[in-house]
TORKEMAR-113272 format. One record per atom (N, C-alpha, C): residue number from 1; x, y, z; chain; atom name. Coordinates in Angstrom, 2 decimals, m for minus. Layout:
<pts>
@nr NUM px X py Y pz Z kette A atom CA
...
</pts>
This chain:
<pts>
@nr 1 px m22.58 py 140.98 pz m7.84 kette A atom N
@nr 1 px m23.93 py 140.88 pz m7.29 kette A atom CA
@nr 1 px m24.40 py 142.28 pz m6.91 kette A atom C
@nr 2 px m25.44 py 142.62 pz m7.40 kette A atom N
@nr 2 px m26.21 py 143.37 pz m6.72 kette A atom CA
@nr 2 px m26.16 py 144.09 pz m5.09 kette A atom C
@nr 3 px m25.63 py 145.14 pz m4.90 kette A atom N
@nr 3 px m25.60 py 145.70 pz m3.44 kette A atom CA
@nr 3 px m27.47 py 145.76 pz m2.82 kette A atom C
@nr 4 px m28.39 py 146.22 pz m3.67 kette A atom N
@nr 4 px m29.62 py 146.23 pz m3.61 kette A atom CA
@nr 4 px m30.08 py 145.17 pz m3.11 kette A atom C
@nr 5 px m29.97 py 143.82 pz m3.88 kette A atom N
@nr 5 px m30.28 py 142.34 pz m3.96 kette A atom CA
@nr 5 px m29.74 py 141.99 pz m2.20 kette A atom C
@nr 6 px m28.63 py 142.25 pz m2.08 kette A atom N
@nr 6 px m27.95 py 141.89 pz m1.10 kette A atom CA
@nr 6 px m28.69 py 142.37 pz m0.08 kette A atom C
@nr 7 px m28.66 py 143.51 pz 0.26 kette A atom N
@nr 7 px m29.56 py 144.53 pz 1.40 kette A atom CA
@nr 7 px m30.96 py 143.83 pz 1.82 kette A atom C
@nr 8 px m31.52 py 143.63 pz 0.11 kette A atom N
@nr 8 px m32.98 py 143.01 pz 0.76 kette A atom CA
@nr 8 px m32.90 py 141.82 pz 0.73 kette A atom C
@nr 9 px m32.17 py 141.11 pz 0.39 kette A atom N
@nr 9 px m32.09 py 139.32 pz 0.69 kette A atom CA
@nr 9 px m31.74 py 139.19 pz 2.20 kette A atom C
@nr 10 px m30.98 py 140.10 pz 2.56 kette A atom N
@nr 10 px m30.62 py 139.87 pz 4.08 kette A atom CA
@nr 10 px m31.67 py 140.54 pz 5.09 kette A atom C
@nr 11 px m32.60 py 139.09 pz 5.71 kette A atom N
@nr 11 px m33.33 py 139.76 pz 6.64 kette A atom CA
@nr 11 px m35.12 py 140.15 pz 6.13 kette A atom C
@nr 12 px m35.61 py 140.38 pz 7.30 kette A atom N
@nr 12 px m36.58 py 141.41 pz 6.88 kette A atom CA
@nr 12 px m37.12 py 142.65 pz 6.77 kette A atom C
@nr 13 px m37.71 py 143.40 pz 6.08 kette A atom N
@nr 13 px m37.49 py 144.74 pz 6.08 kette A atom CA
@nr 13 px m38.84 py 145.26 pz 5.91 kette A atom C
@nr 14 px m39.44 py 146.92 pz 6.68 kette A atom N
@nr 14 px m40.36 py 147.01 pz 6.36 kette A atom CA
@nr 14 px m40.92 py 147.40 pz 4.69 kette A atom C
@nr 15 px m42.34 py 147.25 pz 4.85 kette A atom N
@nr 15 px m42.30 py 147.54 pz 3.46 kette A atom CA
@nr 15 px m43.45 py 148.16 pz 3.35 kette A atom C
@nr 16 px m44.53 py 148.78 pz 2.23 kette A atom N
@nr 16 px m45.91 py 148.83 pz 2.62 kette A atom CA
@nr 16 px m46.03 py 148.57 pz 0.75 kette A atom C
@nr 17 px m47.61 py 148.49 pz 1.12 kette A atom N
@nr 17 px m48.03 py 148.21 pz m0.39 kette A atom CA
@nr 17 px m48.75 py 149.54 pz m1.20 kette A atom C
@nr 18 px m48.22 py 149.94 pz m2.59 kette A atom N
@nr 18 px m48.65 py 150.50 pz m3.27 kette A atom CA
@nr 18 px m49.83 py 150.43 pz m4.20 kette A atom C
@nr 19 px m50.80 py 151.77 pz m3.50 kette A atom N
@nr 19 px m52.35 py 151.30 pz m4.32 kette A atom CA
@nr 19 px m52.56 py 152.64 pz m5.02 kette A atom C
@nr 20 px m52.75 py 152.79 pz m6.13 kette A atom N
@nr 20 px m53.43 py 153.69 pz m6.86 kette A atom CA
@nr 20 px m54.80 py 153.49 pz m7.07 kette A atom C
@nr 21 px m55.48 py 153.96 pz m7.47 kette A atom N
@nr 21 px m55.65 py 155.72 pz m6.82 kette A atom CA
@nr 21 px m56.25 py 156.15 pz m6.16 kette A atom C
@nr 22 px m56.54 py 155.26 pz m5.00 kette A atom N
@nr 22 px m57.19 py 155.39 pz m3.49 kette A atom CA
@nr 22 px m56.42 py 153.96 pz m2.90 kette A atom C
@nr 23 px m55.80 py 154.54 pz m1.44 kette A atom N
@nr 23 px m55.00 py 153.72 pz m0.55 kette A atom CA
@nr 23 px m56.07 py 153.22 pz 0.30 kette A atom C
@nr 24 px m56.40 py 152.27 pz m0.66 kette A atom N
@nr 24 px m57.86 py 151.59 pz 0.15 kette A atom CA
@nr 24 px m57.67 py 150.09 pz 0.50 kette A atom C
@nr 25 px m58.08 py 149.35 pz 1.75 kette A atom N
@nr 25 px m58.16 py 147.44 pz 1.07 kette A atom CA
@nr 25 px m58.84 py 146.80 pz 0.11 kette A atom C
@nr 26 px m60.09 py 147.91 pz m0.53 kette A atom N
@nr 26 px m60.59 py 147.42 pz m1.58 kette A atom CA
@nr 26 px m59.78 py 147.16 pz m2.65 kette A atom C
@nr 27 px m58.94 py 148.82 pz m2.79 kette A atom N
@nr 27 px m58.21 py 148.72 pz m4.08 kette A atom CA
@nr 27 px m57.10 py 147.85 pz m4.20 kette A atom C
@nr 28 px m56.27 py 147.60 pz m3.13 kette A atom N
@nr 28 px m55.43 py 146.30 pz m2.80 kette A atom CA
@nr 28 px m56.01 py 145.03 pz m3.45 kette A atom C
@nr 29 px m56.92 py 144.38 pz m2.55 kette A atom N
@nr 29 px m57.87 py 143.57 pz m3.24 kette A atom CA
@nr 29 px m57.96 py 143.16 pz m4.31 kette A atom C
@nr 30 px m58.05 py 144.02 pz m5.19 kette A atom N
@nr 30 px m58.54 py 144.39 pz m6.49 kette A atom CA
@nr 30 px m57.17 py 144.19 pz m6.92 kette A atom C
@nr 31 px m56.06 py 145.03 pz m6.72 kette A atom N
@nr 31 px m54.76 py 144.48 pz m7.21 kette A atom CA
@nr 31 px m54.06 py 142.84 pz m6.99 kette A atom C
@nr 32 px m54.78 py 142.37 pz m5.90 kette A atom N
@nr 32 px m54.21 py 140.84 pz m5.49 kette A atom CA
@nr 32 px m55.06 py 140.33 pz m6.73 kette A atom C
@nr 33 px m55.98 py 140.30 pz m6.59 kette A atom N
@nr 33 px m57.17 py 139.61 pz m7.89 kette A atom CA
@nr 33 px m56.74 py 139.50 pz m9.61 kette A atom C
@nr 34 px m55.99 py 140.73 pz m9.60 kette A atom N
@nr 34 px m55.22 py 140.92 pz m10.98 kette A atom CA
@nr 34 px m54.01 py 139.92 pz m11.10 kette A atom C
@nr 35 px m53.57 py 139.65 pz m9.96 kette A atom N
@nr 35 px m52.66 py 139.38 pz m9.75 kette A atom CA
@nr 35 px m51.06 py 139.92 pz m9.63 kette A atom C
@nr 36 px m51.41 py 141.29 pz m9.68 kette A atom N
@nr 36 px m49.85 py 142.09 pz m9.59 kette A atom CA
@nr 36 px m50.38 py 143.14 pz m8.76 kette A atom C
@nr 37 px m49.12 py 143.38 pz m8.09 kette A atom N
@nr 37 px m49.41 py 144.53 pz m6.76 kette A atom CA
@nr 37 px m47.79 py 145.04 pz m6.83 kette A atom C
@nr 38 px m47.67 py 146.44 pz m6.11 kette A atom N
@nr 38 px m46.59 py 146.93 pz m6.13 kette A atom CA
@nr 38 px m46.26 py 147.21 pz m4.75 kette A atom C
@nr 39 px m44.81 py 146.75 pz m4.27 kette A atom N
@nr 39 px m44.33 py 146.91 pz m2.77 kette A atom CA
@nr 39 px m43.20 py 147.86 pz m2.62 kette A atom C
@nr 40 px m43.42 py 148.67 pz m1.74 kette A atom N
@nr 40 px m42.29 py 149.47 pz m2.01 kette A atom CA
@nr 40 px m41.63 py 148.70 pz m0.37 kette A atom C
@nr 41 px m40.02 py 148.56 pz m0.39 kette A atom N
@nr 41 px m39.56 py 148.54 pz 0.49 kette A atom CA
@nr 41 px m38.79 py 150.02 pz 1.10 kette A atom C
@nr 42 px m39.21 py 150.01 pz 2.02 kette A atom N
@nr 42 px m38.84 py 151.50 pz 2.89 kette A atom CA
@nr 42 px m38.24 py 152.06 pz 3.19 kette A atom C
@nr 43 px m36.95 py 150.89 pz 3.86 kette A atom N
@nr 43 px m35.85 py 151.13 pz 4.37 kette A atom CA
@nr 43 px m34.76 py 151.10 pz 3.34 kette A atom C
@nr 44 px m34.55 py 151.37 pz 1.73 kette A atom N
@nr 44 px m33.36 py 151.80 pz 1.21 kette A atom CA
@nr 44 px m33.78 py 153.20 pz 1.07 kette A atom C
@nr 45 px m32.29 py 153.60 pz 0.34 kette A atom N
@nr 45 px m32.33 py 155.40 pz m0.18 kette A atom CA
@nr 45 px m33.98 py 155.75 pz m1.21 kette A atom C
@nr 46 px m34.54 py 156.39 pz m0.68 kette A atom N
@nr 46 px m35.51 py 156.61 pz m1.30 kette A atom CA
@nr 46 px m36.66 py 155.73 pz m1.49 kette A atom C
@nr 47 px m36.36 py 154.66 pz m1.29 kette A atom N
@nr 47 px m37.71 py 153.35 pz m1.28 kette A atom CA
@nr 47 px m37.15 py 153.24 pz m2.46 kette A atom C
@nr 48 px m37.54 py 151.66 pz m2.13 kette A atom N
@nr 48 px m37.82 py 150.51 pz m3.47 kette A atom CA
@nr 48 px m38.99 py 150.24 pz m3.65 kette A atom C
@nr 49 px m39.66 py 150.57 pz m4.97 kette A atom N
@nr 49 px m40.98 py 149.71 pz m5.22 kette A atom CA
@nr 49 px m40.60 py 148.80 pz m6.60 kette A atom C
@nr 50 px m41.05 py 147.82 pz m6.61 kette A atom N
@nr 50 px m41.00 py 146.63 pz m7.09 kette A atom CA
@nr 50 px m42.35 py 145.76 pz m7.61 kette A atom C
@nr 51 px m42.82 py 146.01 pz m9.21 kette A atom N
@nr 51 px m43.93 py 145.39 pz m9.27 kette A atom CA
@nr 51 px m43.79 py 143.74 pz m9.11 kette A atom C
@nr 52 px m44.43 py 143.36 pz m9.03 kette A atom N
@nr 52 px m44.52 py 142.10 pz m8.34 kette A atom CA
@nr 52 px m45.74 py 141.08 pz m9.20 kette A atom C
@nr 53 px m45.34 py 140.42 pz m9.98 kette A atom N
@nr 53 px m46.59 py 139.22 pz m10.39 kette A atom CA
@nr 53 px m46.86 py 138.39 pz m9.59 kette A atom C
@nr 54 px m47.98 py 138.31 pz m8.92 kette A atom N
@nr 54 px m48.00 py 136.94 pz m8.30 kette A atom CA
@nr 54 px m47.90 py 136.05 pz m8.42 kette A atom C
@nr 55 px m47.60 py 134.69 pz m8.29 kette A atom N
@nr 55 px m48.02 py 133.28 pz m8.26 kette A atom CA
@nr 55 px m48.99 py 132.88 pz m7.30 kette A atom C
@nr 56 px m50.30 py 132.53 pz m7.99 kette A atom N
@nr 56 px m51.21 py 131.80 pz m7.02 kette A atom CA
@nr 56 px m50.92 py 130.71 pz m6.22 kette A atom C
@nr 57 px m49.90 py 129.91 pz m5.82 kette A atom N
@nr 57 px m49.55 py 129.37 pz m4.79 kette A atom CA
@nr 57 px m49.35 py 129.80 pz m3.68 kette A atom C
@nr 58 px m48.53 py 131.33 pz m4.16 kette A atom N
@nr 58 px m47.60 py 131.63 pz m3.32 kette A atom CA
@nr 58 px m48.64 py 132.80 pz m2.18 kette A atom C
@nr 59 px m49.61 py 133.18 pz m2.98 kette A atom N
@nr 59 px m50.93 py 134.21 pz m1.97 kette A atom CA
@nr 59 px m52.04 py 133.02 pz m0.73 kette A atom C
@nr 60 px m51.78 py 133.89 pz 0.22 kette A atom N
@nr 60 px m52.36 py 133.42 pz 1.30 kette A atom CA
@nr 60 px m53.52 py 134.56 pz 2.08 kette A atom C
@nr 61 px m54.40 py 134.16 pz 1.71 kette A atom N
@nr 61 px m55.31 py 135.84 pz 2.06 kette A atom CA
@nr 61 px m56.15 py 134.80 pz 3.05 kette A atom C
@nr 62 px m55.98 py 133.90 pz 3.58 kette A atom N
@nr 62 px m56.76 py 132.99 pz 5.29 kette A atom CA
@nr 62 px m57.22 py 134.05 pz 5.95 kette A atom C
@nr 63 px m56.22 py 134.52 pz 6.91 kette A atom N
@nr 63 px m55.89 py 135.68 pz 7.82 kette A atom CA
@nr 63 px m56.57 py 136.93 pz 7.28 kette A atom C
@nr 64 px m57.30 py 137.47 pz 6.03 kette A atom N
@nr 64 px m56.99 py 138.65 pz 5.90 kette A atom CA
@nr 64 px m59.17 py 138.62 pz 5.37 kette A atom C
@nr 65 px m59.31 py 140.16 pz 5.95 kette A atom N
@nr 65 px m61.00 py 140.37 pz 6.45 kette A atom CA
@nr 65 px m60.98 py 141.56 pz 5.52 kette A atom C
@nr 66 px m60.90 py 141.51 pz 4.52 kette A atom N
@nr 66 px m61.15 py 142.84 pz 3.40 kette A atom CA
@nr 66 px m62.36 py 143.48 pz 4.09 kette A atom C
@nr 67 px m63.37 py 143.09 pz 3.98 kette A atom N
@nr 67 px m64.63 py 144.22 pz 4.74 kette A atom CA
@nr 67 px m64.28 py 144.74 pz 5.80 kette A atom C
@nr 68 px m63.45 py 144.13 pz 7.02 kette A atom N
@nr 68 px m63.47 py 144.56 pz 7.93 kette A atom CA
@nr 68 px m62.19 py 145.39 pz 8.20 kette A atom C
@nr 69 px m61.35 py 145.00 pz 7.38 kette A atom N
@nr 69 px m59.89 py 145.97 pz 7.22 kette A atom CA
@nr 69 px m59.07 py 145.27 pz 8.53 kette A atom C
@nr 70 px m59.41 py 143.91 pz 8.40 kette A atom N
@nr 70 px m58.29 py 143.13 pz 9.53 kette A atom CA
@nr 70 px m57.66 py 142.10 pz 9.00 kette A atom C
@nr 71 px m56.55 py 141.84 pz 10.05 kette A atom N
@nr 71 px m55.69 py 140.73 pz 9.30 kette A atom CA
@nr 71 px m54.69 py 140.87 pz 8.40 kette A atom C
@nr 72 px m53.73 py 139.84 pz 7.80 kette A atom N
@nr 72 px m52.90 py 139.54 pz 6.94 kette A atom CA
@nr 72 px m52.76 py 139.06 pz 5.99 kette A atom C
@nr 73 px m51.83 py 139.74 pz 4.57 kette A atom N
@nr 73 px m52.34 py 139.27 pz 3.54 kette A atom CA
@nr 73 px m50.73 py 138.60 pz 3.22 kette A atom C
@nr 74 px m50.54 py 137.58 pz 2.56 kette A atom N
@nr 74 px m48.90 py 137.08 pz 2.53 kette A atom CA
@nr 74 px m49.03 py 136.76 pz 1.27 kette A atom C
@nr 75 px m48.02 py 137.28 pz 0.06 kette A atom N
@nr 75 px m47.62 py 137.47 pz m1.38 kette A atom CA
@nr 75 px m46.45 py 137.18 pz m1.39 kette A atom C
@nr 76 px m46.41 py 136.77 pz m2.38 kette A atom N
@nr 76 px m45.04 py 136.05 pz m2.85 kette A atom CA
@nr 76 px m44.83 py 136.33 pz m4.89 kette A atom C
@nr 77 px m44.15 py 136.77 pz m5.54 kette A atom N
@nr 77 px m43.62 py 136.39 pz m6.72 kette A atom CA
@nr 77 px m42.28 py 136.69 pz m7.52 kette A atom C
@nr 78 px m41.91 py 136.29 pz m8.35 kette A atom N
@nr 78 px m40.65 py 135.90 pz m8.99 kette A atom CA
@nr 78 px m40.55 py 137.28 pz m9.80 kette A atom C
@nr 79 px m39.30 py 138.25 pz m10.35 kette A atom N
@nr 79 px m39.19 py 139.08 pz m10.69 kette A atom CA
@nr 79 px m37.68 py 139.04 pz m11.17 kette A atom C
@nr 80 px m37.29 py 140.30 pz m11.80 kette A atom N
@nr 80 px m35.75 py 140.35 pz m11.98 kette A atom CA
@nr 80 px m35.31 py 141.75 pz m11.73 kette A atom C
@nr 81 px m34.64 py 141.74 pz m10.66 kette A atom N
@nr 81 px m33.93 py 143.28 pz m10.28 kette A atom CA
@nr 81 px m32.80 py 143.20 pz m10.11 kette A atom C
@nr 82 px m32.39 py 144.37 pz m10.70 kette A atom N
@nr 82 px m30.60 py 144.65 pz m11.16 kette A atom CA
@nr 82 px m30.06 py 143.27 pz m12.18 kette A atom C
@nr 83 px m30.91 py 143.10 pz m12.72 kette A atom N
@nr 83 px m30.34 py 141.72 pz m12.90 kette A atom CA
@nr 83 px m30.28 py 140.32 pz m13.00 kette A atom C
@nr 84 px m30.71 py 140.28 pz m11.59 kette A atom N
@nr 84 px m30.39 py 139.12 pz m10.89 kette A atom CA
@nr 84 px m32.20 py 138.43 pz m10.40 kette A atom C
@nr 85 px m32.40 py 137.78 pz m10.78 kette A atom N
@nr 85 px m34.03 py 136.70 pz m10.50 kette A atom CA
@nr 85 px m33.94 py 136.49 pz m9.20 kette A atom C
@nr 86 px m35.43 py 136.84 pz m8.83 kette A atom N
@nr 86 px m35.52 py 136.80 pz m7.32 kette A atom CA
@nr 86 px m36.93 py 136.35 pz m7.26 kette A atom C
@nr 87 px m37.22 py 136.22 pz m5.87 kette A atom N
@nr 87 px m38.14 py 136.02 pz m5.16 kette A atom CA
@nr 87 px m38.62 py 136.33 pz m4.29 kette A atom C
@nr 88 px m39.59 py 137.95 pz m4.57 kette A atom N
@nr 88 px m39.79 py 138.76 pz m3.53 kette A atom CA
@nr 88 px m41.11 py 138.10 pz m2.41 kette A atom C
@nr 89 px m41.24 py 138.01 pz m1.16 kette A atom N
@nr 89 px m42.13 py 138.10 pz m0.09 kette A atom CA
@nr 89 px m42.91 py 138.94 pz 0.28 kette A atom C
@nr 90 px m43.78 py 139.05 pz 0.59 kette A atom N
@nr 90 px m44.51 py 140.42 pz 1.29 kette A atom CA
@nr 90 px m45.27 py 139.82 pz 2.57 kette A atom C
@nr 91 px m45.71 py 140.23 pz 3.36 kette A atom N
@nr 91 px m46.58 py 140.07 pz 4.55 kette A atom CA
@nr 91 px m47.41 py 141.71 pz 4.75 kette A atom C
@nr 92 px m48.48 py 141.68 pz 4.63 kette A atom N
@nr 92 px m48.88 py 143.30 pz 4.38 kette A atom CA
@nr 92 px m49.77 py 143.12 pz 5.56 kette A atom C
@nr 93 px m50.48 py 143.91 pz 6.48 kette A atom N
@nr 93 px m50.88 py 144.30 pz 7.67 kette A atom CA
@nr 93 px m52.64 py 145.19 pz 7.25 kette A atom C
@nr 94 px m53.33 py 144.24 pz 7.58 kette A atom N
@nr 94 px m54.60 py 145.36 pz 6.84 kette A atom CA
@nr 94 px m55.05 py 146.01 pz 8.07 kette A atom C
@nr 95 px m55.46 py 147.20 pz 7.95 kette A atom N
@nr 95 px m55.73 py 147.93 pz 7.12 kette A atom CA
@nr 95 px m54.57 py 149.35 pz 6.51 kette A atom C
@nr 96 px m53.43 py 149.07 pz 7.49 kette A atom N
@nr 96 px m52.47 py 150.16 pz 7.55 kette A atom CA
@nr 96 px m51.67 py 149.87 pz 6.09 kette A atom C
@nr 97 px m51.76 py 148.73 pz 5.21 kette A atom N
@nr 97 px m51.10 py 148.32 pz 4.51 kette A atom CA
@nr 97 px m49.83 py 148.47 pz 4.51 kette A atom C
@nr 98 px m49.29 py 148.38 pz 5.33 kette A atom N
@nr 98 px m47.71 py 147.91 pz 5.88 kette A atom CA
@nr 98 px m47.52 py 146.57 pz 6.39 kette A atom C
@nr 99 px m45.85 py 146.29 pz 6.39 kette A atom N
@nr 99 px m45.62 py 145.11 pz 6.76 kette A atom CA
@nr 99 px m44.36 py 145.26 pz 6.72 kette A atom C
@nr 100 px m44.22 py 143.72 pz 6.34 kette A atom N
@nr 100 px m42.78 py 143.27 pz 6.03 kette A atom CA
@nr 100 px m42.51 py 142.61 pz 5.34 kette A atom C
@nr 101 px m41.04 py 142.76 pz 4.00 kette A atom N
@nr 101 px m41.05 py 141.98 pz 3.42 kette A atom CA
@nr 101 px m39.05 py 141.05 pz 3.25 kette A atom C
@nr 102 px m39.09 py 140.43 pz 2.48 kette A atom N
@nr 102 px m38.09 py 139.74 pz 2.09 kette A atom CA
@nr 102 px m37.64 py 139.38 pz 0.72 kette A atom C
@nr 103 px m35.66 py 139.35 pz 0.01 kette A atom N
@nr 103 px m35.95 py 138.73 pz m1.62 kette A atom CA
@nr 103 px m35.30 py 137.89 pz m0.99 kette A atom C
@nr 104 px m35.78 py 136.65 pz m2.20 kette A atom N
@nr 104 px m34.71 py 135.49 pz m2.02 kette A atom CA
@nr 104 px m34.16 py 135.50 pz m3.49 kette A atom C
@nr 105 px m32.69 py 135.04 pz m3.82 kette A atom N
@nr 105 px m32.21 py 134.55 pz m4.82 kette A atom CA
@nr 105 px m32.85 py 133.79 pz m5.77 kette A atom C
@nr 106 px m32.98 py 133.69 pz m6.49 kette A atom N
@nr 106 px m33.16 py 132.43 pz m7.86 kette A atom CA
@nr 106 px m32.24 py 131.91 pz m8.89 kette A atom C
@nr 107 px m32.27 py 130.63 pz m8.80 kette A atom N
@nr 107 px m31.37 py 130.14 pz m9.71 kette A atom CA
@nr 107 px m31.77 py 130.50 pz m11.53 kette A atom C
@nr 108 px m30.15 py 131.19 pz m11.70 kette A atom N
@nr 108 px m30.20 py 131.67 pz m13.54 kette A atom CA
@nr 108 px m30.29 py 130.59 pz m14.03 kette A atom C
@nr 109 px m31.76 py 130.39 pz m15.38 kette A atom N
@nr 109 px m31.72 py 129.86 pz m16.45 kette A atom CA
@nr 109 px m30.99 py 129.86 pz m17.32 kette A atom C
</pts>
């Protein structure tokens, strides 16, 4: 197994979200809408960023005031790192675009 996988499956960790090419909530936005956004988690050697497809189930933008740059945005999608199929979390913090995130395991096809 994965030492990586392991680290971020256990717990939560901060993370922030990656926006090119202005660190804006618009441009976020605009990446949730596409449906793929990139999270880097913070706390390994050097950061992890991790593109991320969404699943529209799994996005919860209730909480979150794009004009006003308030609130919470909560992402969720399925990916494969090192390997191993997961299920990354995000909780992102507007307007600082930080947060916290989480992987979970997935069962191999």
């Amino acid at each position: 197994m994965s030492e990586l996988v392991n680290k971020l499956a256990d717990g939560k960790h901060p993370v922030e979200a990656v926006v090119r090419p202005d660190r804006t909530t618009e441009v976020f936005k605009e990446s949730i809408q596409r449906g793929y956004v990139h999270v880097k988690f913070t706390d390994t050697l050097g950061g992890t960023e991790l593109g991320i497809r969404l699943e529209p189930d799994d996005i919860d933008l209730q909480q979150a005031d794009f004009v006003e740059g308030k609130g919470e945005v909560r992402l969720a999608g399925s990916l494969t790192l090192d390997y191993v199929p997961i299920k990354c979390f995000a909780v992102i913090e507007l307007p600082e675009l930080k947060g916290y995130g989480w992987l979970e395991r997935q069962p191999t096809q």
